[in-house]
C-alpha positions as CSV (number, residue, x, y, z in Angstrom):
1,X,25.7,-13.6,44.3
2,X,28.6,-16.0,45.5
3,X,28.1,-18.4,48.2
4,X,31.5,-19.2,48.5
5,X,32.5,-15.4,48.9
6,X,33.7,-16.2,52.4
7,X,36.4,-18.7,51.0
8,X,39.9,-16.8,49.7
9,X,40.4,-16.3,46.6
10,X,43.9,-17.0,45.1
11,X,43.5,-16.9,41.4
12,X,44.8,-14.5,39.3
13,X,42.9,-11.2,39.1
14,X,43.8,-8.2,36.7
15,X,45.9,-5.1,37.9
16,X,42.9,-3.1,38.2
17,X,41.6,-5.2,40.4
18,X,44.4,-5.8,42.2
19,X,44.4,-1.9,42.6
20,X,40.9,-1.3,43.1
21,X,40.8,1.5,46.0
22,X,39.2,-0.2,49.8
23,X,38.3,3.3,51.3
24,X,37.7,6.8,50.5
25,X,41.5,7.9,51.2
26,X,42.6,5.3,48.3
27,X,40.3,6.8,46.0
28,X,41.7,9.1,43.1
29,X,39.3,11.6,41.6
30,X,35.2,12.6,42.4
31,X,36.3,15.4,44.6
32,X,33.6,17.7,43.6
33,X,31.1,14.9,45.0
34,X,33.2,13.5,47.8
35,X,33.7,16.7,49.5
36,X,29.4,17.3,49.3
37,X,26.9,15.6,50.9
38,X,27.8,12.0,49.3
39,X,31.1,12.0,51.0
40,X,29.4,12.9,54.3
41,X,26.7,10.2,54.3
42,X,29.4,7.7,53.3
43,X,31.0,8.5,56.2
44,X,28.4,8.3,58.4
45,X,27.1,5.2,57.0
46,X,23.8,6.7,55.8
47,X,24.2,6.2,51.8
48,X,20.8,6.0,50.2
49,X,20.2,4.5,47.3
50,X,21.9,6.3,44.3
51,X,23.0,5.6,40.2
52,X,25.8,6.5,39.6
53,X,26.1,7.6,35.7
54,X,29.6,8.3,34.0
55,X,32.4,7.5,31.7
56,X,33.7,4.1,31.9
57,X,36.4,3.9,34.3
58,X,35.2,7.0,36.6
59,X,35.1,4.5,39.1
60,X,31.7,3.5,39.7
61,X,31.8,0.1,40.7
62,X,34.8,1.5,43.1
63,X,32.4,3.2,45.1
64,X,30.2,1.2,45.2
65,X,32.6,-1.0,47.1
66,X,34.1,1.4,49.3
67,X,30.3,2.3,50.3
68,X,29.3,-1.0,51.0
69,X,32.9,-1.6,53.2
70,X,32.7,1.8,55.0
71,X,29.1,1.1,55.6
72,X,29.9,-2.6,56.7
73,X,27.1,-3.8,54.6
74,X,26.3,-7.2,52.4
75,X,27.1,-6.6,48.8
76,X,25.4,-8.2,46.0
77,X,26.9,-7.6,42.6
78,X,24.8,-8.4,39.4
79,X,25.0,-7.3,35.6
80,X,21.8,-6.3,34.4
81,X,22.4,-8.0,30.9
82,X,22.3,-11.3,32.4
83,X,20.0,-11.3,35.9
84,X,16.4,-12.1,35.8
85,X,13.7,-11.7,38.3
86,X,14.9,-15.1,39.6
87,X,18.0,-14.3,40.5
88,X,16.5,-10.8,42.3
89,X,14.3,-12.8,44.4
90,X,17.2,-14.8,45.8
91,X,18.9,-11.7,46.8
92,X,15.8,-9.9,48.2
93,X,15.4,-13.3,50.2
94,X,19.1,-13.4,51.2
95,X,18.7,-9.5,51.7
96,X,16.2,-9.9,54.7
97,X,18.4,-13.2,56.0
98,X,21.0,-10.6,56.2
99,X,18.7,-8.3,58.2
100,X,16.9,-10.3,60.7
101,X,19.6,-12.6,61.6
102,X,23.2,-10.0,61.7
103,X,21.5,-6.8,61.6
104,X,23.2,-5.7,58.4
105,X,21.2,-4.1,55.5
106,X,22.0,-5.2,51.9
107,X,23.7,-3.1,48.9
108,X,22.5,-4.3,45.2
109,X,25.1,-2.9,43.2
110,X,23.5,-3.2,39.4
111,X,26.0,-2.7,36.7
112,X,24.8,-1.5,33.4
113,X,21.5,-1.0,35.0
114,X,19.7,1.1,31.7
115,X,19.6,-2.5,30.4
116,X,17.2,-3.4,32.9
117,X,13.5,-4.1,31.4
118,X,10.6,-2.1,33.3
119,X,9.9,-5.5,34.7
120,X,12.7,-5.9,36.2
121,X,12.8,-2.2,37.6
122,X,9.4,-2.4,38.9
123,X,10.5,-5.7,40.8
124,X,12.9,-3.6,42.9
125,X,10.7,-0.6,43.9
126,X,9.1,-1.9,47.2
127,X,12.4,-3.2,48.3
128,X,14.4,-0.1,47.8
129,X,11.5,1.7,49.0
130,X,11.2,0.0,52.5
131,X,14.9,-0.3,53.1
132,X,15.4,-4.2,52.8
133,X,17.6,-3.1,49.4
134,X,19.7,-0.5,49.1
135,X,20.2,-0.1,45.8
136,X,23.5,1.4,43.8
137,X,23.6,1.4,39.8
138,X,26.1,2.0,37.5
139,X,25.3,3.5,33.8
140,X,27.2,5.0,30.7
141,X,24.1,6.2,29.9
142,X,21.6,9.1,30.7
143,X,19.2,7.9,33.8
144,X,16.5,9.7,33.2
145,X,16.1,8.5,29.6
146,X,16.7,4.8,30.3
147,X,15.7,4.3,33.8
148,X,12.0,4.8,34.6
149,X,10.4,6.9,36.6
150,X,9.4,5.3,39.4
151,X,13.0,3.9,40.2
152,X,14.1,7.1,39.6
153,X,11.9,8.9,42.1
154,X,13.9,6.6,44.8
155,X,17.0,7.1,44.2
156,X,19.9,9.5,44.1
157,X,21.3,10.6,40.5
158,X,25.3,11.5,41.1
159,X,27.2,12.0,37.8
160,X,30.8,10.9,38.1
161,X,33.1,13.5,36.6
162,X,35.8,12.3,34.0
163,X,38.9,11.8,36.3
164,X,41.6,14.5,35.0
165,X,44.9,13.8,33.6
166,X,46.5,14.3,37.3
167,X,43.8,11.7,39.0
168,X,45.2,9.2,36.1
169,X,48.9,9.9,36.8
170,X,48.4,9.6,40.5
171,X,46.6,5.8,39.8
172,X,49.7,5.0,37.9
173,X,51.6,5.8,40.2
174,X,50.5,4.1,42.9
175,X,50.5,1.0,41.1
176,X,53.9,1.4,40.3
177,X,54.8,1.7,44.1
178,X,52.9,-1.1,45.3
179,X,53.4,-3.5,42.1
180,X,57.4,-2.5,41.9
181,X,57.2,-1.7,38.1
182,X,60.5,0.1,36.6
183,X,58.5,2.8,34.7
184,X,59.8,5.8,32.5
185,X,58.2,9.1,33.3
186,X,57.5,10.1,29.8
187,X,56.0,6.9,29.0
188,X,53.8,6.8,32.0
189,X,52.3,10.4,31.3
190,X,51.5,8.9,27.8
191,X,49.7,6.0,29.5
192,X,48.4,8.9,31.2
193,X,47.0,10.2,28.4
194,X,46.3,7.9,26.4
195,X,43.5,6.1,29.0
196,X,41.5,9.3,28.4
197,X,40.2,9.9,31.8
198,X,39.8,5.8,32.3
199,X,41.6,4.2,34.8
200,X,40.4,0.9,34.1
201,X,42.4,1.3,30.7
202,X,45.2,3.1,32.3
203,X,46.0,0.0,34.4
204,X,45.3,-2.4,31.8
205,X,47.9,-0.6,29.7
206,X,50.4,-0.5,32.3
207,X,49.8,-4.2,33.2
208,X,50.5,-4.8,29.5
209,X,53.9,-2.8,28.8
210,X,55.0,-3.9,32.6
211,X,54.7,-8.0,31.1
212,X,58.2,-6.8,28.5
213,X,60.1,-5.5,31.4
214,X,60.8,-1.7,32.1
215,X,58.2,0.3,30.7
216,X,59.5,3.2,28.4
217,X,58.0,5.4,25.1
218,X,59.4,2.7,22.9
219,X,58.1,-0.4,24.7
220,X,54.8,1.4,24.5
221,X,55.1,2.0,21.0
222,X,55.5,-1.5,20.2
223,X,52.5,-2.4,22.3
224,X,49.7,0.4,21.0
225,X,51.5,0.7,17.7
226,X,50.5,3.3,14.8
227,X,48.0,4.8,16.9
228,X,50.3,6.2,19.8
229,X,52.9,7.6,17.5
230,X,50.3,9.0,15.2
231,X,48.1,11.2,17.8
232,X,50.1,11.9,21.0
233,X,47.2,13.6,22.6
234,X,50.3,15.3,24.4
235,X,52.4,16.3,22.1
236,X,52.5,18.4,18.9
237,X,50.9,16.5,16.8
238,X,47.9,16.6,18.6
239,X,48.1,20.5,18.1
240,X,48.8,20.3,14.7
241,X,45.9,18.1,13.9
242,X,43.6,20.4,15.7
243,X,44.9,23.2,14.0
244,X,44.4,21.6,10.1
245,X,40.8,20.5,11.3
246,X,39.8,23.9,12.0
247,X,41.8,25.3,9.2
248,X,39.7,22.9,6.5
249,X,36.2,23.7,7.4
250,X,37.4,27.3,7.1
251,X,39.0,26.7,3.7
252,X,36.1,25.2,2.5
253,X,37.6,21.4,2.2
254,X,35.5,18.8,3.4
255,X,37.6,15.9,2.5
256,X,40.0,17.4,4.3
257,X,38.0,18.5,7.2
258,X,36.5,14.7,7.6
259,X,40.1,13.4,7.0
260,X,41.4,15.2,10.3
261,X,38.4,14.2,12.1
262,X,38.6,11.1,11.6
263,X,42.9,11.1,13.0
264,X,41.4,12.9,16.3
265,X,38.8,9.9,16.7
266,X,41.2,7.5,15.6
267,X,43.6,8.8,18.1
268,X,41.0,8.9,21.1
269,X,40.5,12.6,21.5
270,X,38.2,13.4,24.0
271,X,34.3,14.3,21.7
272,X,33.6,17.6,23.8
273,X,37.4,19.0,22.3
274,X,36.3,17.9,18.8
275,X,32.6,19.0,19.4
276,X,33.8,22.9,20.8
277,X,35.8,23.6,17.6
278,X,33.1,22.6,15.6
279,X,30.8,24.8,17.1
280,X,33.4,27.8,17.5
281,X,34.0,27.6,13.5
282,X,30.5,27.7,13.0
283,X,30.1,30.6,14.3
284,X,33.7,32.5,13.7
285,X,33.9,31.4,9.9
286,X,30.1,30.5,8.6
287,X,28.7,33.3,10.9
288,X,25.7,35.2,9.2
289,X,26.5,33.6,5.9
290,X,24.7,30.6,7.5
291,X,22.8,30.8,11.1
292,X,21.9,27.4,10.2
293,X,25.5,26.3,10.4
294,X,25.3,27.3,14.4
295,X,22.3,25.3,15.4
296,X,23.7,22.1,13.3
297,X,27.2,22.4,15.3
298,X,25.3,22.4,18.7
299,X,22.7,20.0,18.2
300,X,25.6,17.9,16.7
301,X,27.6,18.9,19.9
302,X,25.0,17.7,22.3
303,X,23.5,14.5,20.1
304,X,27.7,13.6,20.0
305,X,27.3,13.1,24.3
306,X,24.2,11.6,24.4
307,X,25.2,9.0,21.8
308,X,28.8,8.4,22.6
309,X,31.0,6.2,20.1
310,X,31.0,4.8,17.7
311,X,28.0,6.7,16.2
312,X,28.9,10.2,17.4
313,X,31.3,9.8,14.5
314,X,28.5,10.0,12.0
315,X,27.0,12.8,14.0
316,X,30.1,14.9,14.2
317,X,30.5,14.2,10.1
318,X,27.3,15.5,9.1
319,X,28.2,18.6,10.8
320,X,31.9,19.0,9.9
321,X,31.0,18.5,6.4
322,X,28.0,20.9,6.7
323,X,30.2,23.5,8.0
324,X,32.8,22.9,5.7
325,X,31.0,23.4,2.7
326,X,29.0,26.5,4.1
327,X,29.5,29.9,2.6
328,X,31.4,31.8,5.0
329,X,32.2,35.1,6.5
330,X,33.9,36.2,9.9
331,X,31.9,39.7,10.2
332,X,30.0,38.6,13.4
333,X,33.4,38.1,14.7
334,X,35.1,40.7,13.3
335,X,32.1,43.2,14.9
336,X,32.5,42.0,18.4
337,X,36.1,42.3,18.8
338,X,36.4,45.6,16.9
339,X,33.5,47.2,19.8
340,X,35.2,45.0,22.7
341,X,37.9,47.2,21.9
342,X,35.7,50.8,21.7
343,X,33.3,50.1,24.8
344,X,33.4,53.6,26.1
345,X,30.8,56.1,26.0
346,X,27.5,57.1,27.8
347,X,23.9,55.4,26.9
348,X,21.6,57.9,25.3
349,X,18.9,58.9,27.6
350,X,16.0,57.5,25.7
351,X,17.3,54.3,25.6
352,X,17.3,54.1,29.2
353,X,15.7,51.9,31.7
354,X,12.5,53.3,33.3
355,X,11.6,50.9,35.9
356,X,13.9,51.7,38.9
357,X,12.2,54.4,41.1
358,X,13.4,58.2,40.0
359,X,14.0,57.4,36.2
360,X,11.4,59.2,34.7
361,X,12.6,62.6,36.8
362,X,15.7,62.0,35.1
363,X,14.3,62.6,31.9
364,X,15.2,58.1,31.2
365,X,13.2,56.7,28.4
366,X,11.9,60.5,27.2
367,X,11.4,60.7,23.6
368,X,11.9,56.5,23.0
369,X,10.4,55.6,19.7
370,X,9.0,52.0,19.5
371,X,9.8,50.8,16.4
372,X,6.9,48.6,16.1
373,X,4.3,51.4,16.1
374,X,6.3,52.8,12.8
375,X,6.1,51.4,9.0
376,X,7.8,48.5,8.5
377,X,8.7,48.4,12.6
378,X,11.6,50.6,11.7
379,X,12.4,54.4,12.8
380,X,15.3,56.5,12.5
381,X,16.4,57.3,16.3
382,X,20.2,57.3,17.6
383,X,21.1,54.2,19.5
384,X,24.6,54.6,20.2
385,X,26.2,56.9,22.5
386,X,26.8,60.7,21.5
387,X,30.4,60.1,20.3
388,X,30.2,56.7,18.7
389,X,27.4,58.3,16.7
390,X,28.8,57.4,13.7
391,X,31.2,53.9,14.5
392,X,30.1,51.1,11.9
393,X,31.4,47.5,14.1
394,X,29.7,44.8,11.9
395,X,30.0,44.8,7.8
396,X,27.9,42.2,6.9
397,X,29.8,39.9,3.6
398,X,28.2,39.1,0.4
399,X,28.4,35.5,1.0
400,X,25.3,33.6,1.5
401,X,22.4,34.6,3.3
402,X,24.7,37.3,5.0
403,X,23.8,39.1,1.6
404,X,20.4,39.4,2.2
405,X,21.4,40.8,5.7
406,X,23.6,43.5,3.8
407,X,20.9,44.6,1.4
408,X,18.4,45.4,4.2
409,X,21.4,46.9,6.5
410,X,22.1,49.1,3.3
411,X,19.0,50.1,3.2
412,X,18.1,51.1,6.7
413,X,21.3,53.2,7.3
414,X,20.5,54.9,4.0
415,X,16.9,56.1,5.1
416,X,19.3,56.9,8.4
417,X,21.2,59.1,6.7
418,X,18.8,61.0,4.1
């Protein structure tokens, strides 16, 4: 709260504040949620009270603001790291001020609001419930596991999509209208890309090459150092690293495996690219050999989000290295593309469905065996169609625990076939 917000301020502020969007038609990115509901109420000037939860620089605080200008409204701005229940009863006091005597209603905008205490939460709940706050916080972090339930019931979630490469360039770009800056193209794609989806970064970046004159790849080199020219999300090497990462957990390497992993984290790629490939070798080169390997790579996968960095790196390590060191065997995969490729062919009657009104006078489900009601809940009966009779899609390996699915595979097609 600032009681000299009235009076101009001259000093210096930072590009991306200097750039910080006033209205909805400024604003880069959110689409998905500013063409809904949201968008509508914010034009209307009916906003309830929301959190806002997303990647830094998705522009939360941004809108926010524009909310609070469309909306004409008094905004309050606190950190939740440093505000106490003193500081909230001065702005629920100048909150109804701002009511009774100019008839305008008061947003609380709470960055970093998971670090509020249950004290402090409980504190707001009458005020955002009766309407003398309206309240809007901002969080990296998952509401509904740090924000408690009572807040939560009054208030709107809205998750803030990571702004795409495109939202970033177009940031840039304005920038570079408005501030003049003699900008290379390459190099501001790179920027681009390198920010990540963060546009708070982006413009920091630009503000910092734009200090040594025109901005070009070499400038920026100088500025970011080993990092840029070592992973250019952009570029090859970015491929190329990919490609070795994947290529060592299947090789069974998991020096070399953590080695690339730790170049993609090193060179800011994005968790849910590095997650994905984890979880797609689990199951195109462990497969069978190791279910386990599967619901490691997921639970790492998800655990990797929740978490964030810096410790998602030891999450994403205990899997990589998992995997890495897994027997492995690409049957699973092997079987689906082989019958992808050999999908015609007519279901056999008795595996039919009988539910659907004239199945059974069609002779559907006649003659089904339930393999349950047999020795050992197996019975010889012909599940594929008439000419696929005899097609054989997976061939389980003799690695791992895929061995013990061979032997018993073995075994059931022989009692098939005797």
């Amino acid at each position: 709260m600032d009681l000299f917000s009235n009076v101009e301020d001259t000093s210096y502020k930072p590009l991306a504040e200097r750039m910080r969007p006033k209205t909805l038609a400024e604003f880069a990115g959110q689409e998905r949620i500013l063409r809904g509901a949201l968008g509508k109420m914010i034009a209307q000037g009916q906003t309830p009270s929301l959190i806002f939860y997303g990647a830094p620089g998705t522009g939360k605080t941004t809108l926010a603001k524009i909310i609070a200008n469309t909306t004409a409204s008094n905004f309050v701005k606190v950190n939740a790291a440093l505000s106490g229940i003193g500081e909230l009863r001065n702005i629920v006091k100048e909150a109804e001020d701002q009511r009774k005597f100019y008839r305008r209603r008061t947003i609380l905008f709470i960055d970093e609001i998971h670090r509020f205490n249950k004290g402090q939460q409980d504190f707001l709940l009458p005020y955002v419930e009766d309407g003398r706050l309206t309240l809007i916080g901002a969080t990296t972090e998952n509401p509904f596991f740090e924000v408690n339930a009572a807040l939560l019931s009054r208030v709107k979630i809205v998750r803030l999509d990571k702004l795409t490469l495109d939202d970033i360039k177009k940031i840039l770009r304005r920038a570079v209208e408005i501030e003049g800056f003699n900008v290379e193209e390459r190099a501001l794609e790179i920027m681009a890309d390198f920010a990540d989806g963060d546009a708070r970064m982006a413009l920091n970046l630009l503000e910092q090459a734009a200090f040594a004159g025109k901005v070009t790849v070499e400038t920026l080199g100088e500025l970011l150092g080993e990092k840029i020219r070592r992973y250019d999300k952009g570029g090859d090497n970015h491929f190329d690293t990919a490609s070795a990462f994947i290529k060592s957990m299947r090789g069974s390497d998991p020096d070399a495996a953590i080695y690339y992993l730790a170049r993609m984290i090193d060179g800011g790629e994005d968790l849910k690219f590095i997650a994905r490939r984890i979880v797609i070798c689990a199951a195109e080169d462990v497969g069978n050999a190791d279910p386990q390997a599967l619901i490691l790579a997921n639970a790492a996968a998800q655990a990797a989000q929740f978490v964030g960095l810096p410790e998602a790196r030891i999450i994403l390590a205990q899997a990589v290295t998992y995997i890495a060191a897994a027997p492995k065997s690409n049957a699973a995969y092997l079987a689906i593309d082989k019958a992808l490729a050999d999908t015609s062919g007519e279901v056999p009657k008795h595996l039919r469905d009988t539910h659907y009104k004239g199945a059974k006078a069609f002779g559907h489900g006649v003659g089904y065996k339930y393999p349950h009601d047999f020795p050992n809940h197996f019975v010889d009966q012909q599940y594929l169609p008439d000419k696929k009779i005899s097609a054989r899609y997976y061939e389980p390996s003799a690695q791992g625990y895929e061995a013990q699915i061979k032997r018993r595979l073995e075994g059931l097609r022989q009692a098939k076939s005797d």
